[in-house]
C-alpha positions as CSV (number, residue, x, y, z in Angstrom):
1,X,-22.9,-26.5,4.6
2,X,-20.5,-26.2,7.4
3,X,-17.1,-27.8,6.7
4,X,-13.3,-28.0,7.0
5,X,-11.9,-27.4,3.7
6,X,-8.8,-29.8,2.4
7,X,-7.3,-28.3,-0.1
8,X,-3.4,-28.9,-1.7
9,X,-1.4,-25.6,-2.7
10,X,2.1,-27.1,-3.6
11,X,1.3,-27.7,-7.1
12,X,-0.4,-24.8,-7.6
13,X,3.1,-22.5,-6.3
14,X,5.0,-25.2,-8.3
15,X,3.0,-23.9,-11.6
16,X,3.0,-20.6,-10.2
17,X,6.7,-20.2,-9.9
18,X,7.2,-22.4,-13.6
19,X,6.2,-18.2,-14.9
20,X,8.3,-16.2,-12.5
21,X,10.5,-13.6,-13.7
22,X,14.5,-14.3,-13.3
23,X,16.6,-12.9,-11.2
24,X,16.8,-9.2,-12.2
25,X,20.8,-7.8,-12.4
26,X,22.7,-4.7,-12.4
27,X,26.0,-3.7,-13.0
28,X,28.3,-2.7,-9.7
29,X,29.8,0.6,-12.0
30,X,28.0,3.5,-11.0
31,X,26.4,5.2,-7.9
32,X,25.6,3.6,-5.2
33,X,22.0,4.6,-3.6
34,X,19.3,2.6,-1.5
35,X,15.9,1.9,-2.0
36,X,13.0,2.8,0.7
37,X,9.8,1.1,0.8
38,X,7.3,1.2,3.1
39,X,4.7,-1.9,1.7
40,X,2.2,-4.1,3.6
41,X,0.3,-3.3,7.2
42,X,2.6,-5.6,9.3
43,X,5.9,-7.4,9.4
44,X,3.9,-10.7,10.0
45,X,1.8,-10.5,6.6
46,X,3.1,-13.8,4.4
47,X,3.2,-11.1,1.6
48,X,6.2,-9.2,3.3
49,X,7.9,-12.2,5.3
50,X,7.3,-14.8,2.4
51,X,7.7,-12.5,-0.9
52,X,9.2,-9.1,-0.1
53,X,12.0,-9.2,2.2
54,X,13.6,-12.7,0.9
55,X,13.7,-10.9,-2.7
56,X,14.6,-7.1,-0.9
57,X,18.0,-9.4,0.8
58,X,19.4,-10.6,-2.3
59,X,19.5,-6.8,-4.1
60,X,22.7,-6.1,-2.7
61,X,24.3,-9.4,-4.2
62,X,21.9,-8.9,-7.8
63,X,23.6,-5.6,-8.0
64,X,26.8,-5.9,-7.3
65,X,26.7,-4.3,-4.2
66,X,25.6,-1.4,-6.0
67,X,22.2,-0.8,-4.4
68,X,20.5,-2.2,-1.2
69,X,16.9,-2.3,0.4
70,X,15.4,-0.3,3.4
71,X,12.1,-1.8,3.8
72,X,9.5,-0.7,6.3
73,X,5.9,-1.9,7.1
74,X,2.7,0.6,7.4
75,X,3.0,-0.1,11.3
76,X,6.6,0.3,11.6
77,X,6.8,3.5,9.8
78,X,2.9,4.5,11.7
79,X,0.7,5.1,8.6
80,X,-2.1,4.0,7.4
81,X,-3.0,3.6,3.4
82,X,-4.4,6.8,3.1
83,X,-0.9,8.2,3.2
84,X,1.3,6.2,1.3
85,X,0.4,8.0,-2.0
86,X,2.0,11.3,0.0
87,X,4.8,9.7,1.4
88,X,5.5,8.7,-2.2
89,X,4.9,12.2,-4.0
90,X,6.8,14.1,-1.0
91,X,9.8,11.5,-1.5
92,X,9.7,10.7,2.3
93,X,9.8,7.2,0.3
94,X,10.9,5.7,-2.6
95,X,8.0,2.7,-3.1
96,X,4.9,2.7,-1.2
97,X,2.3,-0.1,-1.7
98,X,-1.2,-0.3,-0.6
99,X,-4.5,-2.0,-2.0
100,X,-6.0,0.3,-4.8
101,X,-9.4,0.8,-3.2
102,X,-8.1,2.1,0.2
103,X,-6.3,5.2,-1.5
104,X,-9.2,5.4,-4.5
105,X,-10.0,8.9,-2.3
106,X,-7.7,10.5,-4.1
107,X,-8.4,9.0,-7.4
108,X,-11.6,7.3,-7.6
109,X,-10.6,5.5,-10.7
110,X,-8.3,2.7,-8.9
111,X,-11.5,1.3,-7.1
112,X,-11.9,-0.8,-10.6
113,X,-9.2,-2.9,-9.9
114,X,-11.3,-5.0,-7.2
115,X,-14.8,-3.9,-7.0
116,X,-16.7,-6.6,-4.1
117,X,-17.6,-9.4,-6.0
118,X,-15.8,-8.4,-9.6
119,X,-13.6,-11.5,-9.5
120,X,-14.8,-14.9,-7.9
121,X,-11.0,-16.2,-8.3
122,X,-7.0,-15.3,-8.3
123,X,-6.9,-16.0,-12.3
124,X,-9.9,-13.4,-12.9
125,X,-8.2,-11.2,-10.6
126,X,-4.7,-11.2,-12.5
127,X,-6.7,-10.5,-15.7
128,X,-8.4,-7.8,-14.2
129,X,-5.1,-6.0,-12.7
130,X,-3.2,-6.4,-15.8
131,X,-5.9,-4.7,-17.8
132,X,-6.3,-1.8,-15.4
133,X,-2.9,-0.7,-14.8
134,X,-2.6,1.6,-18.2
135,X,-5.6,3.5,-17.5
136,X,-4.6,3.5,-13.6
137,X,-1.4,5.0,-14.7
138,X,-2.9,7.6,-17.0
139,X,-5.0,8.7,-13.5
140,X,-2.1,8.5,-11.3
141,X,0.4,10.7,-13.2
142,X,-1.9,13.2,-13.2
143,X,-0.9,13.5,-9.5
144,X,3.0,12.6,-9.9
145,X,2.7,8.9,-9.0
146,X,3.4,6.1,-11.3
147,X,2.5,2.2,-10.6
148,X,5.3,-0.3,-11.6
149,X,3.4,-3.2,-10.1
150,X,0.4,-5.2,-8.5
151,X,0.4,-7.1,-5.9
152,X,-3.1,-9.0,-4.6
153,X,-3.9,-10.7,-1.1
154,X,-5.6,-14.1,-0.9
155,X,-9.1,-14.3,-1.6
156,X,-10.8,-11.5,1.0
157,X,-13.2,-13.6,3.1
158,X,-15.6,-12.7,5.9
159,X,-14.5,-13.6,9.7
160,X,-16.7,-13.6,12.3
161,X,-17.0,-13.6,16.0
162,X,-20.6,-16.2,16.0
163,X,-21.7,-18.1,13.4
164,X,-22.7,-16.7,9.7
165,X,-23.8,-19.5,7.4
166,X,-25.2,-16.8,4.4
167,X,-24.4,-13.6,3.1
168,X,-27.8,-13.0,4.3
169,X,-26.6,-13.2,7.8
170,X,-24.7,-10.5,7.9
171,X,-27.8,-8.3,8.5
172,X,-27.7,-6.7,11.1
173,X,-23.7,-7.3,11.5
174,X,-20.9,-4.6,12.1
175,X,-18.7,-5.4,9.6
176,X,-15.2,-4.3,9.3
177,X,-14.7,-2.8,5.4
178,X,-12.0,-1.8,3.9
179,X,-13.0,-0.5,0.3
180,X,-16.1,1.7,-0.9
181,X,-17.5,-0.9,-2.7
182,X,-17.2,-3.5,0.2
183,X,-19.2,-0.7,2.1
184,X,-22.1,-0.6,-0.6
185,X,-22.0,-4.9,-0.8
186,X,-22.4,-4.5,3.0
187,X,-24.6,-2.0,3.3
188,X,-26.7,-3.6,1.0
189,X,-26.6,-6.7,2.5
190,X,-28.5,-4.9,5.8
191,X,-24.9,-5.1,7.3
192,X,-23.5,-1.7,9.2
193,X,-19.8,-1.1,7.9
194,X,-17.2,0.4,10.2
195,X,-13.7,1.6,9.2
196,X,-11.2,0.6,11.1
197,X,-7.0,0.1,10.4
198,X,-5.9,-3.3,9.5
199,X,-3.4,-3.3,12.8
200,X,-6.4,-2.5,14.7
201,X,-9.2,-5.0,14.0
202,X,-7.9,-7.7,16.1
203,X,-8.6,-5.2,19.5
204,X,-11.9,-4.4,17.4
205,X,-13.3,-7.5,17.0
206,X,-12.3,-8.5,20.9
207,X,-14.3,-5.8,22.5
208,X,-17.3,-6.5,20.2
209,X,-16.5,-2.7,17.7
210,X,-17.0,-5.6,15.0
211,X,-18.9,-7.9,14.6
212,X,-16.9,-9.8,11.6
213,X,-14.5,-8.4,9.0
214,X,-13.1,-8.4,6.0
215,X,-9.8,-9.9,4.9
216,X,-7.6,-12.6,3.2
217,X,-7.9,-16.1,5.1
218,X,-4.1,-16.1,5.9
219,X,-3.8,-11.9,6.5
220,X,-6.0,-12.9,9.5
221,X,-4.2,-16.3,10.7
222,X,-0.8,-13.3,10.6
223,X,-2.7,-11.3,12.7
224,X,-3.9,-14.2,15.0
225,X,-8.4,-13.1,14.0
226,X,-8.5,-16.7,15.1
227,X,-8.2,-15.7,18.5
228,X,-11.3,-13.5,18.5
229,X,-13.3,-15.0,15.9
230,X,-15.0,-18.4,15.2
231,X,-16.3,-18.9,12.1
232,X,-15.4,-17.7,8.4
233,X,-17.7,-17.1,5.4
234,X,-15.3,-18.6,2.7
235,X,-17.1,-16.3,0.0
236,X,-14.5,-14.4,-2.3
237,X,-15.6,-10.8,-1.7
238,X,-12.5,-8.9,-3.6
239,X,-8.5,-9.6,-3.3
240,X,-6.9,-6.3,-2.1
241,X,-5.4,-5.7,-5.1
242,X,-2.7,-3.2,-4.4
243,X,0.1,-1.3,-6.1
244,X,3.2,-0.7,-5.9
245,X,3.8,3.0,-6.3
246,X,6.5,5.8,-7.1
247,X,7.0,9.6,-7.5
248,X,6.9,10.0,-11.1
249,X,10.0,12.7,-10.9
250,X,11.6,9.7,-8.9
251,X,10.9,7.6,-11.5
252,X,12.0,9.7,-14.2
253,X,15.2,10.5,-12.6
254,X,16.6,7.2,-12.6
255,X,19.1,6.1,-14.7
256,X,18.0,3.9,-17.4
257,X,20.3,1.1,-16.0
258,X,18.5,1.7,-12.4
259,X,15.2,2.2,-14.2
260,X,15.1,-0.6,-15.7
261,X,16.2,-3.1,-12.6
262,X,14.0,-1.6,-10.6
263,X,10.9,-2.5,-13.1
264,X,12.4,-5.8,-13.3
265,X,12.6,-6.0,-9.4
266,X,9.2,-5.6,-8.5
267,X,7.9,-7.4,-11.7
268,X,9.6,-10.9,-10.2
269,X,7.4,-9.4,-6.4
270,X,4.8,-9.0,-8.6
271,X,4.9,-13.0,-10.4
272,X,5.7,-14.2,-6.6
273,X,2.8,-12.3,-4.8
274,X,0.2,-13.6,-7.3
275,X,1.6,-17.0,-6.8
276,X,1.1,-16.8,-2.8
277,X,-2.2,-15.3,-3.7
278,X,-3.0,-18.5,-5.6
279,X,-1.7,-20.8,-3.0
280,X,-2.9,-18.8,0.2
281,X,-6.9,-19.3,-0.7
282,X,-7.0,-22.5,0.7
283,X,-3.4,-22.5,2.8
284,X,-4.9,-19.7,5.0
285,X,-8.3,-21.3,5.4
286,X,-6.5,-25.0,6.0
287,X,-4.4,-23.1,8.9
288,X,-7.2,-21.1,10.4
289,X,-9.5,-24.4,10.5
290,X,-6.8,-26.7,12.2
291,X,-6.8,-28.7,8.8
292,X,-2.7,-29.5,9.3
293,X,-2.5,-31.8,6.1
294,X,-3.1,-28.4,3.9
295,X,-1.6,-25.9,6.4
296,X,1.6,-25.2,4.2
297,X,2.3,-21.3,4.6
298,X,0.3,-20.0,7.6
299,X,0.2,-21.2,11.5
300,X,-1.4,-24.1,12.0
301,X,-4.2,-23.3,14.6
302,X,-4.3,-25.6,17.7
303,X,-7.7,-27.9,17.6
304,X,-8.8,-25.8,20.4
305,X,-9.0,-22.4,18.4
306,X,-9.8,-24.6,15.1
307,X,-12.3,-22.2,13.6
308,X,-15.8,-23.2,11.3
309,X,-15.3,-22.9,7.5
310,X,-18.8,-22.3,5.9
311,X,-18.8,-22.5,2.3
312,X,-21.4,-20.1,0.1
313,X,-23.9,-21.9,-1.5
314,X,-24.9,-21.4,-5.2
315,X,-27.5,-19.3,-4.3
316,X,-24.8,-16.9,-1.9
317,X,-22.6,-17.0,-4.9
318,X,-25.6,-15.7,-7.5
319,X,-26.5,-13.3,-5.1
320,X,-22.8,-11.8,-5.0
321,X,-22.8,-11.2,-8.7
322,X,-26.4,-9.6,-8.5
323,X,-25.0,-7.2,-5.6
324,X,-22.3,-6.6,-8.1
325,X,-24.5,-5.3,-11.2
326,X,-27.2,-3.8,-9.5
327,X,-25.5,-2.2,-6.5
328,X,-21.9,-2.4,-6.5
329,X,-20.9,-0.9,-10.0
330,X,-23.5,1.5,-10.5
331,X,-22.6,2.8,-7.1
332,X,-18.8,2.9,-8.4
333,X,-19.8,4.8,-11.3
334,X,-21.4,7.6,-9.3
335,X,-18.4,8.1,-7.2
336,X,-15.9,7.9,-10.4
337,X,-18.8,9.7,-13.6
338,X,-20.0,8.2,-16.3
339,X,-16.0,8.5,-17.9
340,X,-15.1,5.6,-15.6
341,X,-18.2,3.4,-16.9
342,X,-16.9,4.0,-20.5
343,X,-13.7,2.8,-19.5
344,X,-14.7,-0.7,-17.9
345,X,-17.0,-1.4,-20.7
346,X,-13.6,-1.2,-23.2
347,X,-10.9,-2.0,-20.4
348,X,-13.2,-4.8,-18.6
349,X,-16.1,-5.8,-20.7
350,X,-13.8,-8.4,-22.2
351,X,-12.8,-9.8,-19.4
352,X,-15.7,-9.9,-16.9
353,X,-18.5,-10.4,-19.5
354,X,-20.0,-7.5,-17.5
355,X,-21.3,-3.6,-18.9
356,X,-21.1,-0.2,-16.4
357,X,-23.2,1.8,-18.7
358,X,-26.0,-0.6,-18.6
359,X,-26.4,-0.7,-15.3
């Protein structure tokens, strides 16, 4: 099964960007203020250097001058996800992002936004994060903290320092998670989890913490995994969805005017991260794999480094969805109550053909 995968991703940015939002605007008359975000883990992630701060530089001419961007990375500003909710509600920060399931501590809720195995690609994924964000909302202002956005990664695959041709060789593993329900996929899989900080898995996975680990195909070619791994388990185990998130007083304080560009600002992030999402499935995997025909976004990695793409097999892909039912979500719904079950079964029943309740 093991293979380099050829895959194109212009046309699918092409069609991608056909839906993007236009150019949000805002008149120069009034006060002037900036805007300071602390987003994505480091200032090499495609997410910040491809999406973010190319949008974040043109503010000051959108606005007239009238507003400009501070922007800041989880390692720059030295936090970790866990915090970004406070930096938010304390107003150390004006927008904080980070994926739903690594601050679902605080609200338990957010974890059904990208449950391991819920969504096998990007188009199930956007369905899934429009359809949450109401009901995420109704959970997060009952803490202060409003979400004006989504943002995903590439498809989260498993990297590994040997080979791992099956999910079923992961036994035995310690695996780098980075979600609860990741942990219970793992777990359940006779892998041992281990929490460790995105900036930190690269040292990690050189001194043999970790075994293999969990993230997008091109959020490890940014942080060079390449280096200290050698094989990938091309297997769609969740996306990272994250948010983008204010203080609700924040929020609320805004002049409409202000209000309003800043929704539109981070709804065109929003179009563009999904498309990179889209396109960076295969781009990151291409790039990892030395494949430079469909290396488009990432670095290409020399032929020496070139690491093996395995691709799940029917039965690894069936046995992801079983995990799902019979481990994953019922294990969700004990952490969350039986509330949280009622609310998939009307917010995501439609959408994923799948019940909480039953299960």
């Amino acid at each position: 099964m093991r293979h380099l995968i050829a895959a194109s991703v212009i046309g699918i940015v092409a069609a991608s960007a056909a839906h993007a939002q236009d150019n949000p605007t805002l008149s120069g008359e009034g006060d002037k203020f900036t805007l300071k975000t602390v987003t994505q883990t480091l200032p090499t992630l495609t997410q910040y250097t491809k999406v973010e701060m190319p949008i974040y530089k043109q503010v000051p001419d959108w606005t007239n001058g009238r507003v400009a961007v501070e922007p800041s990375t989880w390692a720059e500003y030295g936090v970790q996800a866990a915090d970004i909710l406070n930096l938010v509600r304390q107003g150390q920060v004006d927008v904080g992002a980070a994926p739903l399931a690594q601050v679902s501590g605080q609200v338990p809720f957010l974890e059904i936004a990208d449950l391991a195995g819920l969504s096998p690609d990007v188009k199930t994924a956007r369905s899934v994060a429009d359809a949450v964000i109401d009901a995420s909302n109704t959970e997060l202002e009952k803490f202060g903290i409003r979400m004006i956005g989504t943002y995903p990664f590439p498809a989260n695959i498993m990297f590994c320092k040997d080979e791992v041709d099956s999910l079923a060789d992961l036994e035995g593993h310690k695996v780098r998670t980075f979600s609860p329900s990741q942990n219970d996929l793992v777990q359940s899989l006779g892998g041992q989890t281990v929490s460790i900080g995105f900036p930190e898995v690269y040292g990690a996975l050189e001194r043999g913490v970790a075994d293999c680990a969990v993230t997008a195909a091109l959020s490890g070619n940014a942080a060079k995994w390449f280096e200290v791994t050698n094989s990938m388990l091309n297997i769609p185990v969740s996306w990272g969805t994250g948010g983008y998130y204010v203080s609700l007083d924040w929020w609320n304080g805004l002049a409409p005017d202000v209000q309003t560009f800043v929704g539109d600002l981070y709804a065109k992030i929003e179009d563009e991260q999904w498309a990179l999402a889209a396109a960076g499935t295969a781009d990151g995997v291409a790039c990892n794999s030395g494949d430079e025909a469909n290396c488009k976004i990432g670095q290409l990695v020399s032929a020496e480094q070139a690491m093996s793409v395995v691709t799940p097999s029917e039965e690894d892909m069936a046995k992801l969805r079983q995990t799902l039912t019979d481990v994953v979500i019922p294990a969700w719904v004990a952490r969350c109550g039986e509330d949280c079950a009622a609310k998939f079964d009307e917010i995501l029943g439609p959408v994923t053909g799948l019940s909480a309740s039953t299960n």
